[in-house]
N, C-alpha and C positions, 0 to 999 in steps of 0.2 A: 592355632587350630580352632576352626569355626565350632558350633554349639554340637551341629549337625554332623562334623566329624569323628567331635569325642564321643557321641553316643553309639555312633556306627561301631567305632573301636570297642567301647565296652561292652558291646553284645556282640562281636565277634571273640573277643576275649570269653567271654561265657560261655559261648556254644562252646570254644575250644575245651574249657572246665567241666561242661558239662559230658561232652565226649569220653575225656580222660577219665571221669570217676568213674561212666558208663564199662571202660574197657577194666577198671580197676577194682569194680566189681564191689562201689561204691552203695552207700544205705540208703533205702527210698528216703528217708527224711532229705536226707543232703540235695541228693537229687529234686526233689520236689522245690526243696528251698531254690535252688539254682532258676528250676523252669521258672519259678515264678515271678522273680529277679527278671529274666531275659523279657519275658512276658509283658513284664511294668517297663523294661525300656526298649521293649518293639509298640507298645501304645504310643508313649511318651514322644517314641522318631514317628510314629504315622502321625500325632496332633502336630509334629514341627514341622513337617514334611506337608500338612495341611495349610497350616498359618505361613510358610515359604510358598507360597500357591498364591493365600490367599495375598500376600503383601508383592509378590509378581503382578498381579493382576492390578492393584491398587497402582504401581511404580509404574505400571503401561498406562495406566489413566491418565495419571499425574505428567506423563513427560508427552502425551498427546493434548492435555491442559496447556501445558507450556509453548508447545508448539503453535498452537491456534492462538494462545495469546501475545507470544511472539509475531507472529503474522497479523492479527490486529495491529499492533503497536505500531510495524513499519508500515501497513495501510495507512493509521492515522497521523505519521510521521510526514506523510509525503500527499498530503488531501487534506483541502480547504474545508473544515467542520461547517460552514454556513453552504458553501455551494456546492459541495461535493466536488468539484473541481481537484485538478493537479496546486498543489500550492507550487508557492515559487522551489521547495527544495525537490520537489516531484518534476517539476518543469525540468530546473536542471541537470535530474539525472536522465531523462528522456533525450534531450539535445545534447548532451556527453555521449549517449548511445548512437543517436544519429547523426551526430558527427562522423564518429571513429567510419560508421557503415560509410557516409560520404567519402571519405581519405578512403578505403581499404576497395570499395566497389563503383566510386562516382555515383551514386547514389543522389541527388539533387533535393534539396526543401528549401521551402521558404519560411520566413518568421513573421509575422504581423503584430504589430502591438496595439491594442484598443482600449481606449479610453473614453468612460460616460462622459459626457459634455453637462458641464454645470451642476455635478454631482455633490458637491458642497454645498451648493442651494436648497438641492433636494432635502441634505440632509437639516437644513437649518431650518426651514420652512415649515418641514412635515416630520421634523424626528427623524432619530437614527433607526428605532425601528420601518419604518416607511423606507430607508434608504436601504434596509435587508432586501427587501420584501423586491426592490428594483434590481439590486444586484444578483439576486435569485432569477428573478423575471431575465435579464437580461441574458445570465449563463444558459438558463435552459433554452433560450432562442438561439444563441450561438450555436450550444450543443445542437442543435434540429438541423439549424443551417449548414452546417460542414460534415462532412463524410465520415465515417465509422473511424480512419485509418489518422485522422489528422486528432494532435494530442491541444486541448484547450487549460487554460490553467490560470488560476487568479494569481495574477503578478504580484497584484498591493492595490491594496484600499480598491480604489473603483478602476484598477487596469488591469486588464486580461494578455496575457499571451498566446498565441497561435502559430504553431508547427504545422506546417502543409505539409507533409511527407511525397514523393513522388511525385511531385507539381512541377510545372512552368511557373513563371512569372505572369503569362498570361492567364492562365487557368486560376490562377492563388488570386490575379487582380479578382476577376469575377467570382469566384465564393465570397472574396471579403464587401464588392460593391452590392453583391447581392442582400447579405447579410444588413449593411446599411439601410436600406433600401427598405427591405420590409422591418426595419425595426422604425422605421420614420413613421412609415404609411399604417399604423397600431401603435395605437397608447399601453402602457404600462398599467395594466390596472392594478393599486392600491387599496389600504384601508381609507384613505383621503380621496381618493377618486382615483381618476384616469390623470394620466402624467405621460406625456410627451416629452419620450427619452432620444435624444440622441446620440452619436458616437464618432469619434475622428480615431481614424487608424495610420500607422505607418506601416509600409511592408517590403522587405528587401529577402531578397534571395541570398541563400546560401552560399560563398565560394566552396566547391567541393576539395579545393586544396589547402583550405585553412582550417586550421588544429583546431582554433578557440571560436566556438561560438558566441563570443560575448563580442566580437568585432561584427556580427549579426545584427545583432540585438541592439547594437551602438546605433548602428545605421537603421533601423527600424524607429529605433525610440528619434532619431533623429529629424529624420519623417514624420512622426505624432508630431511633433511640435509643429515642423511646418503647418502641416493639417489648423493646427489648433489658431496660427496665426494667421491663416488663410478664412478661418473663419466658423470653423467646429463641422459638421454633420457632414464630413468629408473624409478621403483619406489618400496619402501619399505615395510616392513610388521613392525609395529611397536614394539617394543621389552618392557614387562614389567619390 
């Protein structure tokens, strides 16, 4: 029995006492004694009956604390801390998602992979911090260049992945040659100066009757390469 029960009881028990000697034609001392008993334990339930209030009110803080730090947690679980970017586990859950809609509605996307050209240089050259400051630069041109609806996500080190959502193979070519394009014709500007960035991509469309997305992504990264052995500031159509 909770604190707040026994007390209820023992001042229901009293009024009952105090009733009984009332009809028994009991002596005001007695009586008096009684009320003042009941008295001290109808305070005693309003101050517990207060601090149960006040510790409600606390326990809804506390689990709306928990909640928003909860939801942090998986925001920072699934986002790249330097680009704000999807990380690679963000990316994954994303193409899990659009998948399943692909199989369930035909639903079409494509995947692009992109890669800085010479980005190891960058970094030896000019520092790892200089090489942030490109990899910053580069997301947020990505981000400008493609649509609201398409998901972008730092893959690893200096490679990016891109979900077309609702795309062609035609339409996905040109966001991603466009994206090339203007990131050629503007330098990078740096703490070291301006730096002329390039990028080689591979890009393959989604079969919308394949379960695994990583048979996507195969054929994309396979594509980079070509790109890369073609010559860098370019990008592929992936070859089945």
């Amino acid at each position: 029995m909770s604190t707040e029960d026994r007390t209820e009881t023992r001042i229901d028990a009293l009024l009952s006492a105090v009733a009984a000697l009332e009809e028994s034609g009991a002596s005001d001392d007695a009586l008096c004694a009684l009320r003042q008993e009941v008295e001290w334990l109808a305070g005693r339930y309003r101050r517990l009956d207060r601090n149960l209030h006040k510790l409600s009110r606390v326990s809804d803080r506390m689990q709306s604390q928990i909640l928003e730090l909860n939801d942090k947690l998986r925001k920072a679980s699934i986002t790249d801390p330097l680009t704000g970017l999807a990380n690679r586990r963000g990316a994954a859950d994303a193409l899990s998602t659009q998948t399943r809609a692909a199989l369930d509605h035909g639903t079409g996307f494509c995947v692009a992979l992109l890669d800085i050209d010479h980005f190891k240089a960058v970094n030896d050259t000019h520092g790892h911090d200089v090489g942030d400051e490109v990899l910053e630069e580069v997301s947020a041109r990505l981000t400008s260049s493609l649509r609201d609806n398409d998901m972008i996500a730092r893959w690893g080190g200096e490679e990016f992945l891109v979900m077309l959502r609702d795309t062609s193979i035609a339409d996905a070519a040109l966001l991603i040659e466009g994206f090339l394009e203007a990131l050629r014709e503007r330098p990078v500007m740096t703490a070291a100066g301006p730096l002329k960035i390039t990028v080689s991509g591979g890009l393959s469309p989604h079969d919308v009757t394949d379960d695994d997305f990583d048979h996507t992504i195969l054929k994309a990264d396979r594509a980079l390469y070509a790109a890369k052995d073609g010559g860098r500031d370019q990008w592929r159509f992936a070859e089945d």
